[in-house]
N, C-alpha and C positions, 0 to 999 in steps of 0.2 A: 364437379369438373376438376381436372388435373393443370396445373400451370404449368405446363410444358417448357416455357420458355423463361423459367426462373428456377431457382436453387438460392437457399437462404442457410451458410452456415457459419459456425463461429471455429474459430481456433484456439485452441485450449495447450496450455505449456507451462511446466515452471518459470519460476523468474530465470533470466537472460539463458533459454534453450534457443531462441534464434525466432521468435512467431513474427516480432516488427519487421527485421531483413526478410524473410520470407515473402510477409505480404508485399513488401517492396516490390522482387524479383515478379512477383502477380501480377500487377500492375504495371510493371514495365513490359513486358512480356504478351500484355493482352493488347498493347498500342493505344493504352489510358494516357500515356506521355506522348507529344513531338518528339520525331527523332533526336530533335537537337534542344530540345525543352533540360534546362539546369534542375537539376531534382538532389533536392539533399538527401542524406544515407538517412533513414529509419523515419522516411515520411509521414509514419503516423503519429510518432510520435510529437506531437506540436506543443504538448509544456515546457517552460522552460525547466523545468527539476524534471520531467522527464527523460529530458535529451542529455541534461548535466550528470544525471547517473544511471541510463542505460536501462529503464525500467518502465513500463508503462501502468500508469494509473487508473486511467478513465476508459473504459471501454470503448471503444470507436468505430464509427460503419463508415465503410469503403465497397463499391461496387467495381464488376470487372464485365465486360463483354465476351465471350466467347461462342463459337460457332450460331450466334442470331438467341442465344440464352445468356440473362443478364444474373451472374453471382451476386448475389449481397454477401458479404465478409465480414465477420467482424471479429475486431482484435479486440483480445481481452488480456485483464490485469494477468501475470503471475501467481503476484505475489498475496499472500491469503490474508492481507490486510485489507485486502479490496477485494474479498469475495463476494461483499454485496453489491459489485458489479458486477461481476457476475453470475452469480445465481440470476439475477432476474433478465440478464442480455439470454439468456438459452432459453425466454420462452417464443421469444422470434425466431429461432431457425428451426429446419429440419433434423440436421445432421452438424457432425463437429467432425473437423480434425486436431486428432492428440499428436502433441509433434512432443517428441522428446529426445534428450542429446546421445548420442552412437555414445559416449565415451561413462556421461554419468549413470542413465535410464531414468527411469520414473524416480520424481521426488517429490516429498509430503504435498505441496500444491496443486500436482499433475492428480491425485487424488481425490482431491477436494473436489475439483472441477466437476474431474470424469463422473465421479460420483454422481453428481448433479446432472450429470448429461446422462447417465443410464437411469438414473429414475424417471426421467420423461421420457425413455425409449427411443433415444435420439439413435440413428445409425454412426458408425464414428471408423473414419478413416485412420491409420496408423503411419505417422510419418515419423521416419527414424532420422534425423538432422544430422548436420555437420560431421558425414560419412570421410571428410577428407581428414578428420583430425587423427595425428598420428598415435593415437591412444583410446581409439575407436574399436566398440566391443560388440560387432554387430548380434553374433549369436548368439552372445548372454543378453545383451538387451533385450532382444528380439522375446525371449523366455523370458523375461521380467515383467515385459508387458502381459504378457498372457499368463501369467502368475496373479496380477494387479488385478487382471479382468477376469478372473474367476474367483479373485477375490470380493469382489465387489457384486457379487452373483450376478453378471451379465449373463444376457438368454445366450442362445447356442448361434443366433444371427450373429448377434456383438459379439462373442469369439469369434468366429468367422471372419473378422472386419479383415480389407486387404492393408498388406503392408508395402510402401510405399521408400525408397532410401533416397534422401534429397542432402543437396545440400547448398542451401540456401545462400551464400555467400557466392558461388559460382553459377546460380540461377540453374540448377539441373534435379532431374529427379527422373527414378529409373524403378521398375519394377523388381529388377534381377542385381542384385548387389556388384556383379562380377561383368556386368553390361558397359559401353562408353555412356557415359551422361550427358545427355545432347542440350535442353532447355525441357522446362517445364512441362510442357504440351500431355505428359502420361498423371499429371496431378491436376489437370485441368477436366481429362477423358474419365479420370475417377470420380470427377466429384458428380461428374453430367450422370456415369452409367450405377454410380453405388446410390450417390446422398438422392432420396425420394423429393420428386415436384411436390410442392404445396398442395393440396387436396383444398380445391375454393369454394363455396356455394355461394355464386356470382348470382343468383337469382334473390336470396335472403334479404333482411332488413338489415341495413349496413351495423356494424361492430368492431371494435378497436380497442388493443388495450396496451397504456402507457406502459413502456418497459424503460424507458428512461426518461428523462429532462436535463436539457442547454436552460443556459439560460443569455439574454440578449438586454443588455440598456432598452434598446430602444423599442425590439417587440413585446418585452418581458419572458413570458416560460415558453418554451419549445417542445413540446412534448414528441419524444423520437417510439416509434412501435410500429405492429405488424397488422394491418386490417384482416378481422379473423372471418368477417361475410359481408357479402354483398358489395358494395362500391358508395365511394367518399367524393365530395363537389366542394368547389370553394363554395362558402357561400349557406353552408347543409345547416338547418336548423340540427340540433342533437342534446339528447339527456347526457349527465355525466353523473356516474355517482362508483364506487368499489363493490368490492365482492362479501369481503367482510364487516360492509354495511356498519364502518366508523364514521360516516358522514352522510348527511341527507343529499338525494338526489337533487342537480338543480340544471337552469337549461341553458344553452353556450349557443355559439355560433363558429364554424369553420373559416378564420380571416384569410390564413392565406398556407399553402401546401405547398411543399416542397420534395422530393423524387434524389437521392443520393445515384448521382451517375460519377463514377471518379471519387475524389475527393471532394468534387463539389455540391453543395444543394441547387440541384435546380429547380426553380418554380413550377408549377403543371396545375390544372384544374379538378384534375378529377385522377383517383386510383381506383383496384380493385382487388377482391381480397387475395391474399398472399402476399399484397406490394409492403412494403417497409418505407413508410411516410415519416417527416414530420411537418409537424401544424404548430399554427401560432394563433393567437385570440381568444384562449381560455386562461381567465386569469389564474384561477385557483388548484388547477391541474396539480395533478400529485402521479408519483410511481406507484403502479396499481391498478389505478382507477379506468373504469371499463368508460369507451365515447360510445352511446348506440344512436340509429337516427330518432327523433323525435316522439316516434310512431310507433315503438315495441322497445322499452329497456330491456337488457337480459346481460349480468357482468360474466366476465369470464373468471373463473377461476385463477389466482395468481399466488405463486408461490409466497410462504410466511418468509422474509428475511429472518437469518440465524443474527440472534441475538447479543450487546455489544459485549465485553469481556475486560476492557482495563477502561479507568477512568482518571478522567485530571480536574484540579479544578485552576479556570482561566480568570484573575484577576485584576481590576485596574491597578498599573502599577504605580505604587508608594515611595522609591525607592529615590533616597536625596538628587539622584539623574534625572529623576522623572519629568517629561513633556521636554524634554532639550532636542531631542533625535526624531521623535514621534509625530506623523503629521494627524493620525487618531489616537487621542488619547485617553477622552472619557468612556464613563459607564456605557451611555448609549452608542457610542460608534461599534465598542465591539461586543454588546447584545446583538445590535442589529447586523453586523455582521456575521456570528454565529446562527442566527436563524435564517439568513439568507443562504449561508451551507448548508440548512438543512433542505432548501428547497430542491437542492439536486444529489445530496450526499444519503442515500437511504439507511447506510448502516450505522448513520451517527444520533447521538441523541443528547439535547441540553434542556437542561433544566436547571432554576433559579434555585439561588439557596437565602438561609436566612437572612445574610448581606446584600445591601444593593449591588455593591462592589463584584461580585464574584458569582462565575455560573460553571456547574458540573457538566463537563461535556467527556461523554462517552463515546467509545469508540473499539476498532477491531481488533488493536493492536497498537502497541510503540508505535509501530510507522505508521500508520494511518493518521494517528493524531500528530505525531511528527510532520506531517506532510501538511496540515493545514497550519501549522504552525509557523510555518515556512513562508508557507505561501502568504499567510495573514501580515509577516514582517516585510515581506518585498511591496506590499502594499501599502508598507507606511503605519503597520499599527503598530504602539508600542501595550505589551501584556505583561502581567507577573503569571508564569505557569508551576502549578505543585508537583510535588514526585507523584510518577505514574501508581494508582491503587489497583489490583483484582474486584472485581464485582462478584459478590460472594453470592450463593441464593441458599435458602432454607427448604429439602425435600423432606419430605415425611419428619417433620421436627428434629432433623439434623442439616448443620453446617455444613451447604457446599462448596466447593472452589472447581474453576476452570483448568483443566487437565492439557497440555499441550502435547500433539506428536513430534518427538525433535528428530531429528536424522541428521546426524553426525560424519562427515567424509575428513578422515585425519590419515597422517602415515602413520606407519604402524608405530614408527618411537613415542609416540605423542598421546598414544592410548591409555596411557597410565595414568599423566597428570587428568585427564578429560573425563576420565572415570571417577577420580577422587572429589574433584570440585562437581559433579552434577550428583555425586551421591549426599555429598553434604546437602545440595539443595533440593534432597527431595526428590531425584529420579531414579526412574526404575528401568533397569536393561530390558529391553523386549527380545530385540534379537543383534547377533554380528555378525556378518561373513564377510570375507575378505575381498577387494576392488584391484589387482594387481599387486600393486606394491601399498597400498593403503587399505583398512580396512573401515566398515561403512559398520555405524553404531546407530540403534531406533530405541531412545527412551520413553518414556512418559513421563512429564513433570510436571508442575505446577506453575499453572502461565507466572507466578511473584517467583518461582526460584529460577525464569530469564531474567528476570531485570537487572543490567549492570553486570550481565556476564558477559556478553558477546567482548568486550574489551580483554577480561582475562582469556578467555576462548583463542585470541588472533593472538596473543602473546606468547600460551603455553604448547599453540601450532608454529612458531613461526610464522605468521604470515600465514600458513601452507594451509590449515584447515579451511573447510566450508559448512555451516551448519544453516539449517531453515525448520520453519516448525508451523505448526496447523493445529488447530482446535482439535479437540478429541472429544470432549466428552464433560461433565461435573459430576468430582467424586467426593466424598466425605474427605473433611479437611486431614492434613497432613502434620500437623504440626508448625512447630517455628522451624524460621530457616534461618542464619547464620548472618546477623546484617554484615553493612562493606566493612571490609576488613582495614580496609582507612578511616584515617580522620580528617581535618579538613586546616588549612593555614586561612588564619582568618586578620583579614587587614584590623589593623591598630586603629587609625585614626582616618581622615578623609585627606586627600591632595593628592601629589602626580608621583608617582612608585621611582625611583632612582637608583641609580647604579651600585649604591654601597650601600641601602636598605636592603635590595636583591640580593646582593652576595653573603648578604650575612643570612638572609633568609633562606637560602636554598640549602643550606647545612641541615636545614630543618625538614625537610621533602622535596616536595619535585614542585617547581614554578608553573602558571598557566599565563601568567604576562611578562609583558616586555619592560626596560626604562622609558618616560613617557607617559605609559600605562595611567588614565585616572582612576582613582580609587575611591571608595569611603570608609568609614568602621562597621564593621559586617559584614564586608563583602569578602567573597573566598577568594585567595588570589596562589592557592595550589593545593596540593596533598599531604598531607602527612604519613609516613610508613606506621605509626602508633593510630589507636583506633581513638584517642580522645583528640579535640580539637585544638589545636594552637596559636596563639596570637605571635600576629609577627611583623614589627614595622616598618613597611619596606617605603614610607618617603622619610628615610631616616636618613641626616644627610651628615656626613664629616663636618665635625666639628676642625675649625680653618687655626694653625697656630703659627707665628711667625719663625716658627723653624722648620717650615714646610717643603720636604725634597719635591723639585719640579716633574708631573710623570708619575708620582706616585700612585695616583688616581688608574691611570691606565693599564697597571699592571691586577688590578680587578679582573678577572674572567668571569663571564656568568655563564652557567650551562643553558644550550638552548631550552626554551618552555616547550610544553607540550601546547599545543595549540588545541581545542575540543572543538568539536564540530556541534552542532544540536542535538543530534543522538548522543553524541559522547554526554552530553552533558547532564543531558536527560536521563542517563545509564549513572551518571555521579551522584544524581542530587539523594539526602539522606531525608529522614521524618521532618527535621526541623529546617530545611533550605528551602529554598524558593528558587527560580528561574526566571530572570529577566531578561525579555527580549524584548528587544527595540531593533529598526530598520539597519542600524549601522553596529551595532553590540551586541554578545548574546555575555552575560555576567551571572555568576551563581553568587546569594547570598544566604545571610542566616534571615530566618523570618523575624526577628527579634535583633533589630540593627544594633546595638547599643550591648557591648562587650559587659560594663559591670551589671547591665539588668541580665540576661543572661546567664553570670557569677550568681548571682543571685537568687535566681527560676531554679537552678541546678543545686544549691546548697538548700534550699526548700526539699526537694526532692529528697537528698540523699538524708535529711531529718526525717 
C-alpha cells in the first residue's frame, strides 16, 4: 500500500547555506505556529553552541501539515564533522532536498550528503537559496549542480531532479527565476508531486529500525526511526537485536510512543508503517538495531557508519588549578560521562588506555570532538585534553593516513601565500577556476597538514577567505610535514601575571593573558616568533626604591593579548602541551610542569 497522505524527507546543505531559516519559513507557512505565537529565528536549532555559532549539530525531526498530507522534515548537520548524523537520518526518508547557496554552489559537505542520498536512490529536489544576494550566480550554479550530479553517477531520474529558486529569508520560492516570489506554497506542491509516498505493507509483522537516540533523565534512551511494516501499539511485546549481528537478540516491551507533529512529541498508541515514531522503554537500544514484533525477527539492513579520523586523548586533570573551578573532577565522572556520549553520538569511539587516568576518544573531526568538549565544560567538568592525532591504518602492509577534500574560496591576491603554505603541508592542486573576483582552489591533503592552519589561513586572507574540507579517502603516507612554526612563552614560576612582568614579556612574542591573570610554572602564557620555547616571568614585580618618580608605573603600555577560543587553542597545542579545560578557563600547558625537569628531558635528548 502507498501512504498517500505522508512524505518523509531530509534537507541536505553545506554549513550556513540557509536549511535552519528555511525550515523556519516551512513551519510558519504551513500554520504549525499561532498567528501571534513569539518564535525565535532558526527554531531548530535548540543548542545552546548551536544558536551561538550559526550551525547545526544534531539532526532534528520537524513535521509540517499541508493539503490533509503530513511532511516529516528533517534537518541535518552541514558540517562533515557530523556526518554520522547523517548518514544514518537518510534511511528514514524518501527523498531529500539539496539546498545550496545562488552566490557560492555546491561545497565539499553538499557532496558528502548527496552522495549518501544517491546511493540509496533517494529522489532529490534542487533548491537554489538566497536568490536575493547581490552576488548571486544563478546560471553557473545551476551547471555546477549538474556537473556534481553526474559526477557522483546519479541515474537519468536524479539529473532530472526540478530546480526550485528560494529564498528563505523572505519565505518565497519560485520555479521561474524571473517570476514575483509570493510564499512557499510551489516547494510545498514539489515535494507532494516529485518526493514518492512511502510504499507500507500494513498487513506484515511489525519492523522498526533505530535511526537515531534522545536521550531523557527520566525515561532514559528514546529511540527516534521509521516503521519499515506493519503497525506498532503501546504496550507490543517485540525482539530487538541488529543486522550485523554484534549483539544477541533479546526481548523489550513498547512503554510509551510518541508522533512528531510540529516541533512537538505527541503521545499516540499505535503507528503504521511509513510513520517516524519515537519510543521509550528499551533500555539497551542502540543506532541500528532492528525492533520486530515478538512473532517473526527479520533486521533491516543499516548503513556501516564511515569510520573515525583524528583522535585525542581526555585526561583527569593534574594541573596545580586542579578541582578549584570544576564541579566533575575525577576519573569516574568523566569515563562515565564519555560513554554516556556514546549512547547517542555514533561516530565517536572511547576507549581505555593503559592509565586509569586517561581515555582515547575518537572522532570525525577537530570539530566534533571540539564540540563535546565544550559542551562537557558548560557542564561543570574539568579535563586535561592532548593535541589532536591522525588515525593511521595499515593496507596491504603499507602505512595509511586519512586524505581530506579542501576547497578553498580566496580573492585572487591571496592565492599565492595559500598555495605556499598548503604545499608545504602536503597538498596537492586538483583543480582552480575562477568565482568572479575570487578564485575557488580543491586540494587534497592530509587530514594532520589541517591542523593549526585554519589561524594562518584567515590571516594570510584577511579575514576574506573561506575554506571547508571532507574525508576523501586513505592513501600511503606522505611524509613529515613542517611542525608550528612558533614556540611557546612559558610561565617562570606560579602566582598572579602583573603589569611590569607583561611588558617585559611581550618583547618576547605576542601575550594570551591579561594583568590579574593566575599562572603557574608551565603554563603557556603566549607565543613566541622563534620555534624554541621561552621562559618568561610575568608576576615579576618592580622592585620599589625611595627615589621613586610618582606615575612611573602608568606609563607601561601593554599590547592587547590575543585572546583563543577552544579551537584556537586546540589548532596551538604542540607534541609536548596539554590543554586544560575547566568550566570557567581554557589554559595551554607543557605536559612536564616544572621548567629545569624539562632543561633536563631536552639536554638528554640532544646527548
Amino acid at each position: 500500500m502507498v501512504r498517500e497522505d505522508l512524505r518523509n524527507i531530509a534537507i541536505i546543505a553545506h554549513v550556513d547555506h540557509g536549511k535552519t531559516t528555511l525550515v523556519d519559513q516551512m513551519l510558519r507557512q504551513s500554520g504549525t505556529f499561532r498567528e501571534n505565537q513569539a518564535v525565535e529565528e532558526r527554531v531548530m536549532d535548540s543548542g545552546d553552541i548551536e544558536r551561538e555559532r550559526g550551525i547545526t549539530i544534531l539532526a532534528k525531526n520537524t513535521s509540517i501539515k499541508y493539503k490533509d498530507v503530513k511532511i516529516n522534515v528533517i534537518d541535518t548537520p552541514g558540517h562533515a564533522d557530523f556526518g554520522g548524523e547523517v548518514e544514518r537520518v537518510l534511511k528514514m526518508v524518501n527523498g531529500v532536498i539539496l539546498l545550496v547557496d545562488a552566490a557560492e554552489g555546491p561545497m565539499p559537505q553538499t557532496r558528502f550528503v548527496l552522495q549518501k542520498s544517491l546511493e540509496l536512490g533517494h529522489r532529490v529536489i534542487v533548491v537554489i537559496n538566497k536568490i536575493d544576494k547581490p552576488d548571486a550566480r544563478l546560471g553557473e550554479v545551476e551547471d555546477e549542480v549538474l556537473e556534481l550530479l553526474m559526477d557522483l553517477d546519479a541515474t537519468d531520474e536524479q539529473l532530472d531532479s526540478p530546480i526550485l529558486y528560494c529564498s528563505g529569508r523572505d519565505g518565497t520560492a519560485k520555479k521561474n527565476p524571473d517570476d514575483e516570489g509570493v510564499d512557499m506554497i510551489p516547494l510545498f506542491e514539489e515535494i507532494l508531486s516529485y518526493i514518492p509516498a512511502p510504499e507500507a505493507d500494513l498487513e506484515g509483522t511489525m519492523q522498526y529500525l533505530v535511526s537515531s537516540i534522545d536521550y531523557n533523565e527520566y525515561v532514559g534512551r528514546i529511540a527516534i526511526g521509521r516503521i519499515e511494516r506493519g503497525s506498532m501499539k503501546v504496550g507490543q511485546e517485540v525482539i530487538i537485536g541488529d543486522y550485523h549481528q554484534t549483539k544477541n537478540q533479546y526481548k523489550g516491551k513498547i512503554v510509551t510512543m510518541y508522533q512528531i507533529e510540529g516541533l512537538n512529541r505527541v503521545p499516540c498508541d499505535s503507528a503504521k508503517a511509513g510513520d517516524i515514531v519515537c519510543i521509550s522503554g528499551i533500555e539497551n537500544i542502540t543506532i541500528g538495531d532492528t525492533i520486530c514484533d515478538s512473532s517473526n525477527f527479520e533486521a533491516v539492513p543499516f548503513v556501516k557508519i564511515s569510520e573515525p579520523t583524528v583522535e585525542m586523548t581526555f585526561s583527569v586533570n593534574n594541573s596545580p588549578f586542579a578541582g578549584r573551578e570544576g564541579k566533575y573532577v575525577t576519573t569516574r565522572h568523566i569515563r562515565d560521562r564519555l560513554f554516556k556520549e556514546l549512547l547517542k553520538d555514533v561516530s565517536l569511539r572511547v576507549s581505555e588506555t593503559d592509565s586509569a587516568d586517561s581515555f582515547k576518544v575518537a572522532g570525525r573531526g577537530e570539530m566534533h570532538l571540539s564540540i563535546l568538549i565544550e559542551n562537557m565544560r558548560r557542564e561543570g567538568y574539568e579535563l586535561g585534553v592532548s593535541t589532536p592525532r591522525v588515525l593511521f591504518k595499515e593496507i596491504d602492509g603499507k602505512l595509511n593516513e586519512p586524505i581530506e577534500s579542501l576547497v578553498i574560496d580566496v580573492p585572487e591576491n591571496c592565492v599565492g601565500p595559500v598555495m605556499e603554505k598548503i604545499g608545504a603541508r602536503k597538498g596537492e592542486l586538483q583543480e582552480m577556476s575562477p568565482v568572479g573576483s575570487r578564485m575557488k582552489l580543491r586540494f587534497l591533503i592530509p587530514a594532520r597538514g589541517l591542523f593549526g592552519y585554519k589561524s594562518e589561513f584567515l590571516t594570510d586572507t584577511k579575514g576574506e577567505g573561506i575554506m571547508s574540507s571532507v574525508f576523501d579517502s586513505y592513501q600511503p603516507y606522505k611524509g613529515d610535514i613542517p611542525k608550528r612554526p612558533t614556540g611557546s612563552l612559558v610561565a617562570f614560576e606560579t602566582g598572579e601575571a602583573v603589569t611590569y612582568g607583561l611588558y617585559n614579556a611581550q618583547e618576547r612574542g605576542e601575550l594570551f593573558i591579561t594583568p590579574g591573570t593566575q599562572v603557574y610554572e608551565g603554563m603557556i602564557v603566549g607565543s613566541s616568533p622563534k620555534q624554541e620555547d621561552l621562559i618568561v616571568n610575568v608576576c615579576k614585580k618592580k622592585h620599589l626604591t625611595n627615589t621613586r618618580a610618582s606615575g612611573s608605573d602608568d606609563a607601561l603600555r601593554l599590547t592587547p593579548p590575543r585572546v583563543l577560543s577552544l579551537e584556537d587553542s586546540l589548532e596551538f597545542l604542540a607534541e609536548d602541551e596539554l590543554l586544560e579545560v575547566t568550566p570557567k578557563n581554557i589554559r595551554i600547558r607543557k605536559k612536564t610542569l616544572s621548567n629545569t625537569q624539562r632543561a633536563k628531558d631536552r639536554a638528554k635528548i640532544n646527548a
